[in-house]
C-alpha positions as CSV (number, residue, x, y, z in Angstrom):
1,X,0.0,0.0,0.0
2,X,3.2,2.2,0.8
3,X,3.9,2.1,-2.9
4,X,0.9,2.5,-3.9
5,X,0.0,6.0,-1.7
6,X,3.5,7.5,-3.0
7,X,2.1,6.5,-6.8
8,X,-1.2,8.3,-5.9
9,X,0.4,11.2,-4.5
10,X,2.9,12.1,-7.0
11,X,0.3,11.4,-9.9
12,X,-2.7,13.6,-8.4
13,X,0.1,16.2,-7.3
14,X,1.4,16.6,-10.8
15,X,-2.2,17.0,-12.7
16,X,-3.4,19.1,-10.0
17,X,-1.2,22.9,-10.8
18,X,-2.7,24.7,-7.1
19,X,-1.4,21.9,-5.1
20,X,1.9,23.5,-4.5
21,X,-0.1,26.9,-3.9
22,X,0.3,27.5,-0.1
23,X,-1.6,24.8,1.8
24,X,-5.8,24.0,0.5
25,X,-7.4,22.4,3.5
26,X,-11.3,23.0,1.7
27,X,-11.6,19.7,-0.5
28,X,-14.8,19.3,1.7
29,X,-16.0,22.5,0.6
30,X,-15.2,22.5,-3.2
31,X,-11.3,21.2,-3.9
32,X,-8.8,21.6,-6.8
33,X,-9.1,20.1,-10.3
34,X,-6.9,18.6,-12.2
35,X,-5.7,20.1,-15.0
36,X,-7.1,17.6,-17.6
37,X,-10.9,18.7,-15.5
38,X,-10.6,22.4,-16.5
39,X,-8.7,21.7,-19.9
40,X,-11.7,19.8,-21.0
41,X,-14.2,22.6,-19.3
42,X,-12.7,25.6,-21.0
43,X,-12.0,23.7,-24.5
44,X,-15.6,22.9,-24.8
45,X,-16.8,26.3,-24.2
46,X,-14.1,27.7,-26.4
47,X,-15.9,25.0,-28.9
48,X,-19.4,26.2,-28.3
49,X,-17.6,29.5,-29.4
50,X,-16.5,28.3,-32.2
51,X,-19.5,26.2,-33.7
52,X,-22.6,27.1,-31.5
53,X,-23.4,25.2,-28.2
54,X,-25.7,22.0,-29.7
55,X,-23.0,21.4,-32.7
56,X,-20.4,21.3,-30.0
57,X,-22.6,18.7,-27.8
58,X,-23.4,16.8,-31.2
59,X,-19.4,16.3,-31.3
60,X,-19.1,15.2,-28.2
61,X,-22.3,12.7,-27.9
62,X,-20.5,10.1,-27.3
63,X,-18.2,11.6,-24.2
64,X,-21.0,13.0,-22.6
65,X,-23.3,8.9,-22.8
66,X,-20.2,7.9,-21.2
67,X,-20.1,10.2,-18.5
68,X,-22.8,7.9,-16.7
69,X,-20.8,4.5,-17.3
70,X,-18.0,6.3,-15.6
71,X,-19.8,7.6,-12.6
72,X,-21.6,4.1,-12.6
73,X,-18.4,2.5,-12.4
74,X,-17.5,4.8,-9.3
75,X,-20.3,3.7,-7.5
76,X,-20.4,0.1,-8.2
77,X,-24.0,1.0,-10.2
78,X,-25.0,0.2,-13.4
79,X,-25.1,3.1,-16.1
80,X,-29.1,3.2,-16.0
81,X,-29.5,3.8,-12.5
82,X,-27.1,7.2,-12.6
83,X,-29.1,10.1,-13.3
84,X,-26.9,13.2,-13.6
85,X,-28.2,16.9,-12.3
86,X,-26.0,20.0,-11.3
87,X,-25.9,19.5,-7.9
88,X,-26.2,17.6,-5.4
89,X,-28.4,19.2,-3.8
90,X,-31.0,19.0,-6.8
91,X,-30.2,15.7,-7.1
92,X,-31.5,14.9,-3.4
93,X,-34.5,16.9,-4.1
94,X,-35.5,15.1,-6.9
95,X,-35.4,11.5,-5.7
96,X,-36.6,12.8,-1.9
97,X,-39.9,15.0,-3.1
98,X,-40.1,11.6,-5.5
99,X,-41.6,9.1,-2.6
100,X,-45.5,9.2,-2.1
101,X,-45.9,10.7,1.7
102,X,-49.3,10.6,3.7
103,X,-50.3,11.6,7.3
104,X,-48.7,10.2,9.6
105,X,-45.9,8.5,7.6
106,X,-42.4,9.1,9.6
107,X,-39.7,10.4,7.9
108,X,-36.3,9.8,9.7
109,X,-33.5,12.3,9.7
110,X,-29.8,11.8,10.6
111,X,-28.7,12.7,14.2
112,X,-26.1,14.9,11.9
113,X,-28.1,16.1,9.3
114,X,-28.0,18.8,6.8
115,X,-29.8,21.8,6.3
116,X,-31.1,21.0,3.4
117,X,-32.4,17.1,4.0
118,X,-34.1,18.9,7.7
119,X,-35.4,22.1,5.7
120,X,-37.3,20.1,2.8
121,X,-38.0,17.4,5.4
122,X,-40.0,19.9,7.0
123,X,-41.6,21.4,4.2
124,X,-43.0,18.1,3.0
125,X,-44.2,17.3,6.5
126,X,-46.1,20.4,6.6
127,X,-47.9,20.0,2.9
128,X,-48.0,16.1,3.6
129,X,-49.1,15.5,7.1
130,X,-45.9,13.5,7.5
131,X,-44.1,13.6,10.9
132,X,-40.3,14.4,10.9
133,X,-38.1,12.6,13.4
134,X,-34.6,12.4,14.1
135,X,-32.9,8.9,14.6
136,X,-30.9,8.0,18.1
137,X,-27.3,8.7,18.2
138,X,-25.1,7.7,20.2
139,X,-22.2,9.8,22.0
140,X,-20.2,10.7,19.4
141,X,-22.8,12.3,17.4
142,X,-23.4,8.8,14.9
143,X,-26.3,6.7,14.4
144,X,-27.3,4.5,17.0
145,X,-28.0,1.3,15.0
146,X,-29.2,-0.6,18.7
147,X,-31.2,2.5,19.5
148,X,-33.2,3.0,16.0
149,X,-34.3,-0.7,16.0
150,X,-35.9,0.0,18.8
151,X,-38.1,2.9,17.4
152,X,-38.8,1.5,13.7
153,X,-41.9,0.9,12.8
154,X,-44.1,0.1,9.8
155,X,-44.9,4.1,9.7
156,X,-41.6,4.9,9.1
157,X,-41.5,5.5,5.1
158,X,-38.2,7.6,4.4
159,X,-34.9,7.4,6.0
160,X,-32.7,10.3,5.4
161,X,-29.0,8.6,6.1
162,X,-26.5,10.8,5.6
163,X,-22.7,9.1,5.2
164,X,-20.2,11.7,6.3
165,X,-21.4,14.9,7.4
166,X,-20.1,18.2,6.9
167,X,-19.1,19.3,10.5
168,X,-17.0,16.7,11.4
169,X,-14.9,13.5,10.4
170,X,-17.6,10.8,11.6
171,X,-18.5,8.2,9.2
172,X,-21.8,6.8,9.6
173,X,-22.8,2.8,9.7
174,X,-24.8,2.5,6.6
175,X,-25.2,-1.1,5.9
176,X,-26.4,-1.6,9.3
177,X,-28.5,1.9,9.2
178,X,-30.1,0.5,5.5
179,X,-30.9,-3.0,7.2
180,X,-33.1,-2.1,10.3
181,X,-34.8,0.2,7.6
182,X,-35.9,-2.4,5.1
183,X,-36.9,-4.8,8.3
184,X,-39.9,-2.4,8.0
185,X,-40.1,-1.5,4.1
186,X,-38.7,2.1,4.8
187,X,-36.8,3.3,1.6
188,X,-32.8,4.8,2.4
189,X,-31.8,7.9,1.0
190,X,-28.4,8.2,1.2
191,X,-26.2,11.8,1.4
192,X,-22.7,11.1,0.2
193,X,-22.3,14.7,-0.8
194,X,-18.9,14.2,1.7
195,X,-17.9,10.2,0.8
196,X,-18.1,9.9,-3.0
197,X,-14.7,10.7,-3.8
198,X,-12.6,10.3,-0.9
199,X,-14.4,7.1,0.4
200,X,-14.3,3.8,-1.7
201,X,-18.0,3.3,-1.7
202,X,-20.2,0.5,-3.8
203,X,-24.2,1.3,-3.5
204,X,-24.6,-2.8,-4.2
205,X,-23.0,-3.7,-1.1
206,X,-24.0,-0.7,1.3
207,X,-27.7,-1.5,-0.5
208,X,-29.3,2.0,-0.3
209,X,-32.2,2.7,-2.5
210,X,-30.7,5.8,-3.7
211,X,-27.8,8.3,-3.4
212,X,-27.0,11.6,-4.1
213,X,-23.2,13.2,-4.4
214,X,-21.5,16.1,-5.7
215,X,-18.5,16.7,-7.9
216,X,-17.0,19.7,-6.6
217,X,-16.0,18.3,-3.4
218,X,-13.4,15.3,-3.1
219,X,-14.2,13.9,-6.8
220,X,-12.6,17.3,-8.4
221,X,-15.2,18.0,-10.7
222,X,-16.6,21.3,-11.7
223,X,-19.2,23.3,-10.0
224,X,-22.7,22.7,-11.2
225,X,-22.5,19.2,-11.1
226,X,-24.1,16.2,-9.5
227,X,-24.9,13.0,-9.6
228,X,-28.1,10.4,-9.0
229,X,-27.9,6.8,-8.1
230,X,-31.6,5.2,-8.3
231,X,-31.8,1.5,-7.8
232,X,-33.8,-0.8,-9.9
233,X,-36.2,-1.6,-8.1
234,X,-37.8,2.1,-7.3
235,X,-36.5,3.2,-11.4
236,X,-40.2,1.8,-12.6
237,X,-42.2,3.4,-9.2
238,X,-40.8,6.9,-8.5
239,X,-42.2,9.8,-10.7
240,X,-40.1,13.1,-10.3
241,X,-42.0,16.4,-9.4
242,X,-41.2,17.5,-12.4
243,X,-41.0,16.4,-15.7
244,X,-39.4,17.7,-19.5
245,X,-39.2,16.4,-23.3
246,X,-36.2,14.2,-22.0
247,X,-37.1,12.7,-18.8
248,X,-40.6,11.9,-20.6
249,X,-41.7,11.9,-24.3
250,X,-45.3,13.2,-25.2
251,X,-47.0,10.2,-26.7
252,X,-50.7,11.7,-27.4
253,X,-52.4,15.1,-27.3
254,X,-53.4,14.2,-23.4
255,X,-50.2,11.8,-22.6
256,X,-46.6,11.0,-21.9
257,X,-44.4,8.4,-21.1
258,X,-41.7,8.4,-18.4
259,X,-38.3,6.9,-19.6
260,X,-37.7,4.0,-17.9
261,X,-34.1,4.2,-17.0
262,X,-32.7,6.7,-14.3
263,X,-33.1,9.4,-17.0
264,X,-36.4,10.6,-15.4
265,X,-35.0,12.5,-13.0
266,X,-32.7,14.4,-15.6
267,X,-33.2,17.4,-17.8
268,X,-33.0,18.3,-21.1
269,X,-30.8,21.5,-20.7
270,X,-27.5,21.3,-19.0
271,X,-23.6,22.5,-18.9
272,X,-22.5,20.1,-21.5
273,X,-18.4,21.8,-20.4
274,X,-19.0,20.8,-16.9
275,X,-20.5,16.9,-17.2
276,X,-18.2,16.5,-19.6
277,X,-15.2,17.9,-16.9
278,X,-17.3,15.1,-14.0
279,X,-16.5,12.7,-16.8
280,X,-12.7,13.4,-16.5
281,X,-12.5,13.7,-12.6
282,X,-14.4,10.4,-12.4
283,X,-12.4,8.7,-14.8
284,X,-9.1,10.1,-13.1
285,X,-10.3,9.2,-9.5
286,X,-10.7,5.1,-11.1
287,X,-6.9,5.7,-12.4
288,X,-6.0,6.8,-9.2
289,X,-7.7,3.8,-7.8
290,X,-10.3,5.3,-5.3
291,X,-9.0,2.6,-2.1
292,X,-6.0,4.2,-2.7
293,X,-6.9,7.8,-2.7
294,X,-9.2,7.0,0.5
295,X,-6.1,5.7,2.3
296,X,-4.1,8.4,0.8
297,X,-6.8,11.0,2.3
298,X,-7.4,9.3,5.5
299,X,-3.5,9.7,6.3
300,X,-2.9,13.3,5.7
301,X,-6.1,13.8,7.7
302,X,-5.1,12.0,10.8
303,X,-1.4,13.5,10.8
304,X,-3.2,16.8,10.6
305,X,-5.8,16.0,13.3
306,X,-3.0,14.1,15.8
307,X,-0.6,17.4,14.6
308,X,-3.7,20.2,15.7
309,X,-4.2,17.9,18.9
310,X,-1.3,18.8,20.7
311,X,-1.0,22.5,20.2
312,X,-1.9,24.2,23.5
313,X,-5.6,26.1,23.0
314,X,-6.6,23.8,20.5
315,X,-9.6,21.4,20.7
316,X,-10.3,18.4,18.4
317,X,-13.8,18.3,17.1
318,X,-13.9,14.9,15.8
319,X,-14.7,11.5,17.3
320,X,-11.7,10.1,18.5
321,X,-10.7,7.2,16.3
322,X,-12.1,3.9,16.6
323,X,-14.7,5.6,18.9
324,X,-18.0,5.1,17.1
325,X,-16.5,1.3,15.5
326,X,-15.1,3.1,12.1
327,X,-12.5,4.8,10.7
328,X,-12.1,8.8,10.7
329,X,-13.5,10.7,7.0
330,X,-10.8,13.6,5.6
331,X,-12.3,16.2,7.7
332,X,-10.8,17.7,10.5
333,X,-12.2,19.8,12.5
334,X,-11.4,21.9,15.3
335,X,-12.0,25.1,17.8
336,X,-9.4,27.8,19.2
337,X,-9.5,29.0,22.4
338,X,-10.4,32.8,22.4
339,X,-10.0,33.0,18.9
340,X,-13.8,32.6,16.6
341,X,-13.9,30.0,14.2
342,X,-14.2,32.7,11.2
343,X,-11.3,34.9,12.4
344,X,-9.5,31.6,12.3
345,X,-9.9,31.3,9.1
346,X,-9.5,34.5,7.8
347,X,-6.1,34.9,10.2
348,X,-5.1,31.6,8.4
349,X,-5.7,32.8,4.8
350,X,-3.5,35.5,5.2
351,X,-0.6,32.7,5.4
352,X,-1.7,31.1,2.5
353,X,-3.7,28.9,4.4
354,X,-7.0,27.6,3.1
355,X,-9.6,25.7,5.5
356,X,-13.9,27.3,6.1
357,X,-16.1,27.5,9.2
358,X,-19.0,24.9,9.2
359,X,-21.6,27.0,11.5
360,X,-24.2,25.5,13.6
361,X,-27.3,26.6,11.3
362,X,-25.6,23.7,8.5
363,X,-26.0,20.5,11.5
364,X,-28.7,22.2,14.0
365,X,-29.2,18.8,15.5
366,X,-25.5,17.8,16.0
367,X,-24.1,21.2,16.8
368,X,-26.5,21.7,19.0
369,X,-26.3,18.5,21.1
370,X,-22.7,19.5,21.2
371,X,-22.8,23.1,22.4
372,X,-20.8,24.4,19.3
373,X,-21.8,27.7,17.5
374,X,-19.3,27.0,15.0
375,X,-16.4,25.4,14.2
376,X,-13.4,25.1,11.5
377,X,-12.8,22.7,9.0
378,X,-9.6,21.6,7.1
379,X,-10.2,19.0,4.7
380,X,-6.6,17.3,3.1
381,X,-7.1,15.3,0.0
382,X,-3.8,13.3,-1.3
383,X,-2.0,15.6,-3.2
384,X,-0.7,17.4,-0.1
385,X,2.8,17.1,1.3
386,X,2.9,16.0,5.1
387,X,5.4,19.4,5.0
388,X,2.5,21.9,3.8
389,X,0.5,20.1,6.2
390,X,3.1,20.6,8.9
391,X,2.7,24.1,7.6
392,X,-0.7,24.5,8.4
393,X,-0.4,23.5,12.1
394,X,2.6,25.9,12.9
395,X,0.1,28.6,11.4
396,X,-2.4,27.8,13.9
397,X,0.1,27.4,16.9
398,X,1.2,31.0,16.3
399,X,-3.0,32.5,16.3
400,X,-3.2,34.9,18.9
């Protein structure tokens, strides 16, 4: 594996031209491309340019088909269960405001959930009659598989799982998490907005009935893009809030017909430059090897939470490793004494250092149970020296 991190490292350090810029702790929040990612970006807009932008997606029909495959292959998920959208969020949205609610159906939210999942949670509740509850955790913030057994029940419809959250380096159990829900027929929504690129994931053995991920975050895509994984069995029962002449073709004067593929939940307009850049950046990440870059990830991230953890003033946000029965994600997060969370960071910028502030108002329930207002987040991925990361902890040893 030694071999194989140095391989990883050198290879995503070269392609990636801002690695050697100071020291970029915000892969969490939207990380560096490679150079082949923005080459292909900026060469097809200089196309559509050129020729106009449907002649330049007519040239490239056959890249942008096999953006799917590649995505699919990521995932462990064939091509027709991969829907493709331009966010993540979006992509959530669609599948989540997808499942038929009615009063008093339970919908179960994750003791670290986002804002978003909780917000249209909510808002569904409210137009549904649907009751929103949040599953057990146990004391470092994860799911409390034990726990949640013990409240499932046949009401319980929708289970908003979410795999790595935003404030912190937990991981959550999924497999175990997706199994109590099916014991009762719930469906599993799973938020890997945080995993998919930085965690070697396969949806046919963690068995969710859908996931929803970004590219801009640890997969180095562009902005504007996201990604859908529907499984088969809900492709042929879900219909999507909204429809258009590609997710459904008009058949009659007063019909239509749903395609019957993942498709559905896509639209007919899109930024043909930036799928075709999630294209690249997944097909790079399956060169890399994505065990690889995981390990690769997970050890800049613990030398950089084990670094931050002895400096005097500084307090470790994180479970401590091992604590909730899984390894530690590639966030790290952390607090300074008498120094906010924001000044932090901009303090740190001014040394070339790059890391953001995840406030409370992102994980209410989690922050909350914690007593945190806010806190910082530096998020490593493997192209990273262990010196710039070395860097980044002398920068916070001399805050004031």
């Amino acid at each position: 594996m030694e071999k194989n991190l140095a391989s990883v490292f050198r290879t995503a350090r070269a392609e990636t031209p801002g690695a050697a810029r100071g020291v970029f702790l915000d892969s969490a929040g939207s990380s560096l491309p490679p150079r082949a990612v923005t080459d292909t970006v900026v060469d097809h807009l200089r196309r559509e340019a050129e020729v106009g932008g449907y002649a330049a997606a007519a040239e490239r029909a056959d890249d942008l088909a096999a953006v799917r495959a590649s995505v699919g292959r990521l995932l462990g998920a064939p091509a027709h269960t991969v829907a493709l959208s331009d966010s993540a969020t979006r992509a959530w949205c669609d599948v989540f405001y997808a499942v038929p609610l009615a009063p008093g159906d339970r919908i179960l939210l994750s003791p670290v959930e986002y804002a978003t999942g909780a917000i249209a949670a909510l808002q569904r509740a409210r137009a549904t009659g649907a009751v929103v509850e949040r599953m057990p955790a146990d004391d470092t913030g994860a799911i409390d598989v034990a726990a949640l057994h013990r409240v499932l029940d046949d009401r319980v419809k929708l289970v908003s799982l979410v795999h790595a959250p935003t404030n912190s380096g937990l991981v959550n159990p999924v497999r175990e998490v997706v199994d109590a829900a099916h014991g009762v027929g719930a469906l599993v929504l799973l938020d890997a907005c945080q995993s998919v690129g930085q965690i070697d994931l396969d949806v046919r053995e963690l068995g969710v009935d859908a996931l929803s991920a970004t590219g801009r975050k640890w997969l180095r895509g562009p902005r504007g893009t996201g990604m859908l994984y529907v499984a088969e069995h809900l492709l042929a029962t879900l219909e999507p809030r909204s429809l258009d002449l590609h997710s459904a073709a008009w058949t009659g004067p007063a019909s239509y017909e749903i395609a019957d593929d993942a498709r559905r939940f896509e639209t007919w307009e899109h930024d043909v430059a930036a799928r075709l850049g999630l294209g690249v950046a997944a097909d790079g990440l399956l060169a890399l090897g994505p065990r690889a870059v995981e390990a690769a990830v997970r050890e800049r991230a613990d030398h950089l939470r084990g670094a931050l953890g002895e400096l005097d003033r500084v307090t470790i946000r994180d479970p401590r490793p091992g604590e909730h029965g899984t390894a530690l994600s590639g966030i790290v997060t952390f607090t300074v004494d008498g120094v906010d969370p924001h000044a932090v960071k901009a303090r740190l910028a001014e040394q070339d250092v790059t890391v953001t502030v995840s406030p409370r108002s992102s994980t209410l329930f989690d922050m909350t149970a914690r007593g945190l207002d806010a806190v910082v987040r530096a998020s490593p991925h493997c192209f990273l020296t262990v010196d710039q990361l070395d860097a980044a902890v002398s920068a916070v040893a001399g805050l004031r």
